[in-house]
C-alpha positions as CSV (number, residue, x, y, z in Angstrom):
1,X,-9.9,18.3,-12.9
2,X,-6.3,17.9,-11.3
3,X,-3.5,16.6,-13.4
4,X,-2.7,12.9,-14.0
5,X,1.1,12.4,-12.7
6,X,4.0,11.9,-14.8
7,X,5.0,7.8,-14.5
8,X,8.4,8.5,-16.5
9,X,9.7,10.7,-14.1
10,X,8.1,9.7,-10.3
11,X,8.5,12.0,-7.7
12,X,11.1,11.4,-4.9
13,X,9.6,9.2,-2.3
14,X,8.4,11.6,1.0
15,X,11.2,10.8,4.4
16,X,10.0,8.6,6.5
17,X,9.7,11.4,9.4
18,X,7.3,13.6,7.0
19,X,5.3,10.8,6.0
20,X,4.8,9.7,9.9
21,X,4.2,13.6,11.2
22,X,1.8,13.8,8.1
23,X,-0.2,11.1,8.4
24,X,-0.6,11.4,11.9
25,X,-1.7,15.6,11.4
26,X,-4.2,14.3,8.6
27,X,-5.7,11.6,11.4
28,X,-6.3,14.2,14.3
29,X,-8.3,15.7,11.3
30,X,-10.0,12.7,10.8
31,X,-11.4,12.3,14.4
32,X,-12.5,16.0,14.1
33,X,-14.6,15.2,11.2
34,X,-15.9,12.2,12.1
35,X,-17.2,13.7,15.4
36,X,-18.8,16.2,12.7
37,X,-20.5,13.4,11.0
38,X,-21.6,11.8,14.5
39,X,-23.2,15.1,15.5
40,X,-24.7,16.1,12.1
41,X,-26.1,13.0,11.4
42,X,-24.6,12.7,8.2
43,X,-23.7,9.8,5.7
44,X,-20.4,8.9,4.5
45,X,-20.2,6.2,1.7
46,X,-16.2,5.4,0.4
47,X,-15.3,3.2,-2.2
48,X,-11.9,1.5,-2.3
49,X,-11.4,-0.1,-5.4
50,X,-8.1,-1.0,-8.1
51,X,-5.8,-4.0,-9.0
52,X,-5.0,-6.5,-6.7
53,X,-1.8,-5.1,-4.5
54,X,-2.6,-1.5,-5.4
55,X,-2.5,-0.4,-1.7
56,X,-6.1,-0.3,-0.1
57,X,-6.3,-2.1,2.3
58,X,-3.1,-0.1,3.7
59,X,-4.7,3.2,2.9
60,X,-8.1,1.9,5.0
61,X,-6.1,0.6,7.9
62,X,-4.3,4.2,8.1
63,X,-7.9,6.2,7.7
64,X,-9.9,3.7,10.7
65,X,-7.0,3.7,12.9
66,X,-8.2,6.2,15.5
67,X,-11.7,6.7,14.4
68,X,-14.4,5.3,16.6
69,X,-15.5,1.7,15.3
70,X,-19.0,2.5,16.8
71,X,-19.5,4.6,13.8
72,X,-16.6,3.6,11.5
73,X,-16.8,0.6,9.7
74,X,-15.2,-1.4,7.1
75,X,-17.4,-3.5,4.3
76,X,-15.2,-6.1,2.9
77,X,-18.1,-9.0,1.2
78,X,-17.0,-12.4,0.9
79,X,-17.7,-14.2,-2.3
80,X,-21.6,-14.3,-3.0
81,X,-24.0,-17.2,-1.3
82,X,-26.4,-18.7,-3.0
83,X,-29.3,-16.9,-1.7
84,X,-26.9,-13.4,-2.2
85,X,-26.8,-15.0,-6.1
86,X,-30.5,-15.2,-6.1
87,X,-30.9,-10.9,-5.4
88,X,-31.0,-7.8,-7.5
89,X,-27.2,-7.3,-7.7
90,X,-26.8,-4.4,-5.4
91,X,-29.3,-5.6,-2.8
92,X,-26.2,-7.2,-0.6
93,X,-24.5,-4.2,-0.8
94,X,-27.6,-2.1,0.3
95,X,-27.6,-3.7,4.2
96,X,-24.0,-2.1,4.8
97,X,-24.9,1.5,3.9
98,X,-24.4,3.9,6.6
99,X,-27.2,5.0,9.0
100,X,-26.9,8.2,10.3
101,X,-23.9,9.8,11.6
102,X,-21.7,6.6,10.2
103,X,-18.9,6.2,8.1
104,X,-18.5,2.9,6.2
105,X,-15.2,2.1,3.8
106,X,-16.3,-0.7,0.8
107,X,-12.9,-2.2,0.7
108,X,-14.2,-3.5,-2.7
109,X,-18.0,-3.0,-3.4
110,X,-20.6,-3.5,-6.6
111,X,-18.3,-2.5,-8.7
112,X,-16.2,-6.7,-8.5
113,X,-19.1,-7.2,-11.5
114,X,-17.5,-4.2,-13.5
115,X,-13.7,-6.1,-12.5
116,X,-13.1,-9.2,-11.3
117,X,-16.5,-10.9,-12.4
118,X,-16.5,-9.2,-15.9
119,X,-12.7,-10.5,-16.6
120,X,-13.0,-14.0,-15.1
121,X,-16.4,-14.9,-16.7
122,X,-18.1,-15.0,-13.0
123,X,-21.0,-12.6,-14.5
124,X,-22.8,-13.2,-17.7
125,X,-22.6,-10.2,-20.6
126,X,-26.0,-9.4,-19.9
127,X,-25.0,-9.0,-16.6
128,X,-22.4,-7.1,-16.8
129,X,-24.2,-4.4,-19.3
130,X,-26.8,-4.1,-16.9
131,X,-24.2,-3.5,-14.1
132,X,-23.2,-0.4,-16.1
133,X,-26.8,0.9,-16.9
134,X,-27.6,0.6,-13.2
135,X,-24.8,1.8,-11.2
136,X,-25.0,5.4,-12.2
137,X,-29.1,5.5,-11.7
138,X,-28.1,3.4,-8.1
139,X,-25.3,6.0,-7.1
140,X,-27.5,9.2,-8.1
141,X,-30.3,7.7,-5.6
142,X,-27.8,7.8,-2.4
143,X,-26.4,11.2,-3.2
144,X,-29.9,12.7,-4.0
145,X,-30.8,10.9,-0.3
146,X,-28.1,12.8,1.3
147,X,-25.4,10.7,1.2
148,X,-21.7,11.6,0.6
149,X,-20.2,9.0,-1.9
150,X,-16.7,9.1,-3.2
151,X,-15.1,6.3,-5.3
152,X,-11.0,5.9,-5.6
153,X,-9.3,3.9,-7.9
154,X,-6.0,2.9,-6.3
155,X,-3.6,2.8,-9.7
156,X,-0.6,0.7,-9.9
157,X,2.2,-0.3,-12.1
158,X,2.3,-3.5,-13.7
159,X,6.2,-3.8,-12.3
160,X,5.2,-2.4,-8.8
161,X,1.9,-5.2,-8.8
162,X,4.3,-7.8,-9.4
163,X,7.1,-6.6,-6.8
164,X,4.3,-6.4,-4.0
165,X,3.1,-10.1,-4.9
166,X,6.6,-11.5,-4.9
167,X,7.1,-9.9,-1.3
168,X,4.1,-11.7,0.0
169,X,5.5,-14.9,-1.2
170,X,8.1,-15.2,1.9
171,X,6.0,-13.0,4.4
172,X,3.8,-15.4,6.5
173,X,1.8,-12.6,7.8
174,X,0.6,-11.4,4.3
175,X,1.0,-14.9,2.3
176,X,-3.0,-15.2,2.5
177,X,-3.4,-12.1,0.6
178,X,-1.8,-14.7,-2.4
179,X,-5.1,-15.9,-4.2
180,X,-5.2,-18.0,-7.7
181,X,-7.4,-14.3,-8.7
182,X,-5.3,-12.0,-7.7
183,X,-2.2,-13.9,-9.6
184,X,-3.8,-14.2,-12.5
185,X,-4.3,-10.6,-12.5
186,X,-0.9,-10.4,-13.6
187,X,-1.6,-12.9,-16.9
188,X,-4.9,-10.8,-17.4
189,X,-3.4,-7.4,-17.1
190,X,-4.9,-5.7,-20.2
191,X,-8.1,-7.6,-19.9
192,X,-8.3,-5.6,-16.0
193,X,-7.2,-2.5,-18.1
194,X,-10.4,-3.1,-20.4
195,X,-13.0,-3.8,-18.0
196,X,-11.6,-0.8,-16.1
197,X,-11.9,1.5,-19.0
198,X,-15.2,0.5,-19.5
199,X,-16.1,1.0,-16.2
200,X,-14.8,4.7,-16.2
201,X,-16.6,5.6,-19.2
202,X,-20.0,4.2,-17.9
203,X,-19.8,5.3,-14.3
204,X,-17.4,8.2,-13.7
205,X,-20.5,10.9,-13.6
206,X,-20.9,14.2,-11.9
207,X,-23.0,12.6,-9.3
208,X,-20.4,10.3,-7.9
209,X,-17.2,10.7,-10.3
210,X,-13.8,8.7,-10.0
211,X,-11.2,9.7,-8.2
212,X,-7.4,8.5,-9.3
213,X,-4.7,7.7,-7.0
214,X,-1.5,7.1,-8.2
215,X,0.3,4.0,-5.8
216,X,3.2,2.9,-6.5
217,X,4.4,5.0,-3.5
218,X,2.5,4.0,-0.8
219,X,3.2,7.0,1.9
220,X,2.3,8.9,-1.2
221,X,-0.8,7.6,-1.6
222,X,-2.1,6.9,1.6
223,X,-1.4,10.9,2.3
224,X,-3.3,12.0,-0.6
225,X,-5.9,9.8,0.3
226,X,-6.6,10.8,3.3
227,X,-6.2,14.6,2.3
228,X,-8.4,14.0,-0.6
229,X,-10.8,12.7,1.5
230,X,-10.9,15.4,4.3
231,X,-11.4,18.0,1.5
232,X,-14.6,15.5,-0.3
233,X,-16.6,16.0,3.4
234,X,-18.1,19.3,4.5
235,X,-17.1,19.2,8.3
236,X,-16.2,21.7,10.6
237,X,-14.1,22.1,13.9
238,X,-16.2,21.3,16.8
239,X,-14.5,21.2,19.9
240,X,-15.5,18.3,22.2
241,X,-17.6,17.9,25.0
242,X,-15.2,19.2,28.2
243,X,-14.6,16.6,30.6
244,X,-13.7,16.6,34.3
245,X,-12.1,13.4,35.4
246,X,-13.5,12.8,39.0
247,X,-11.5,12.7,42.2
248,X,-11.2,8.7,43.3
249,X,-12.8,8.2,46.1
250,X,-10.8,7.3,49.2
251,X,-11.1,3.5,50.3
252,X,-14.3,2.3,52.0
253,X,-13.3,-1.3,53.8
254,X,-12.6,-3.2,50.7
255,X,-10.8,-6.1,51.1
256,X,-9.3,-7.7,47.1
257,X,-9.6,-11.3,47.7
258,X,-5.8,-13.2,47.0
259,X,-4.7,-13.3,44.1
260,X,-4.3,-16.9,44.3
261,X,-8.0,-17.3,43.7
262,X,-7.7,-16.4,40.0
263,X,-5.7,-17.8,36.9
264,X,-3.4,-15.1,35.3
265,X,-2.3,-15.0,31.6
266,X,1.8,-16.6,31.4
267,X,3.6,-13.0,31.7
268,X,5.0,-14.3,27.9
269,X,6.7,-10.9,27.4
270,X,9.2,-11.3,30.3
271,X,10.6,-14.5,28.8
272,X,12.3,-12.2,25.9
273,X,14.8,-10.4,28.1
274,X,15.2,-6.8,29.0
């Protein structure tokens, strides 16, 4: 088991340059084993989970970026509906599990009863406590079924959380990330602390166990995430198909109709100047 970081004494943040020549090494990796996964037929489950403004959602967006959305997909649920109220707990979660040779990313997954649900009173006790005694028995049936799970819990600091939400305040680009939840996650802090502590103890099994990322630096932990991921996935280099791009063919009489004839997006872009 690798070594929690020090939080007194944070490591220097990684230049700008390194983080972009990292990052983009680590996503030529990614293609390569996702084309393992294609041809293998193999199943790749990821959770995303943490507090509110932990860095997720910018750690999926740098691991999708170049993969093929045929068979890369992203799992973010909206709130329950009322039939989705009326199932077994992990039945809407169920529908969104990879077939083969897919990779899905739960931005968020079962585990809102074990977090948001358990602190904000959406999910009864009883609920809750069954949450716990089921998710290990649910998680050891996909792994024993072949599929590769791996759960990350993005960790950040109560002063870093609070930074990131007043930067959304201004940004009108990110403002709807701003929820009545997520700010009361601040006033709830230890109450998220809790639920996640219990969550650990009940669910962080050999199986499927927990994985920490420290995020207050978000390069930081976007590159470990991704390099922690490579390493979770038993791929190999497989060079692609070869492909000869055809000679174009010389023309054969065709006459393009005027351009008149057709309505053409405003060219927008050359109203801004050189």
């Amino acid at each position: 088991m690798s070594k929690a970081p020090n939080r007194n004494k944070p490591p220097k943040r990684i230049r700008k340059d390194r983080y972009e020549a990292e990052l983009e090494r680590l996503q030529i990796e990614l293609v390569t084993m996702q084309r393992w996964v294609i041809e293998t037929g193999a199943r790749v489950v990821v959770v995303f989970e943490g507090r509110d403004a932990a860095g997720k959602g910018g750690a999926i967006k740098r691991i999708v970026q170049y993969l093929n959305p045929r068979s890369a997909r992203v799992a973010a649920l909206p709130t329950p509906g009322e039939q989705e109220r009326g199932q077994w707990y992990f039945q809407r979660y169920i529908q969104h599990l990879p077939t083969a040779g897919e990779i899905v990313l739960f931005d968020r997954s079962w585990y809102n009863r074990a977090g948001v649900e358990r602190v904000m009173d959406y999910c009864t006790p009883e609920q809750h406590r069954l949450f716990l005694r089921q998710t290990p028995v649910f998680e050891r049936m996909l792994v024993e079924d072949g599929i590769i799970l791996i759960k990350y819990w993005f960790s950040v600091s109560d002063d870093v959380q609070e930074q990131r939400f007043r930067s959304r305040l201004d940004d009108p680009m990110r403002r709807w990330k701003l929820s009545d939840t997520d700010l009361q996650s601040i006033t709830r802090w230890e109450d998220y602390s809790r639920a996640k502590d219990e969550m650990f103890e009940a669910t962080d099994h050999a199986d499927a166990p927990w994985w920490t990322i420290e995020s207050d630096d978000k390069r930081a932990s976007r590159l470990n995430a991704i390099s922690h991921l490579l390493s979770q996935v038993p791929y190999e280099q497989r060079a692609p198909e070869p492909i000869d791009i055809p000679e174009r063919p010389g023309a054969d009489g065709y006459d393009r109709p005027a351009r008149e004839r057709y309505r053409y997006v405003p060219d927008h872009a050359h109203t801004l100047g050189g």
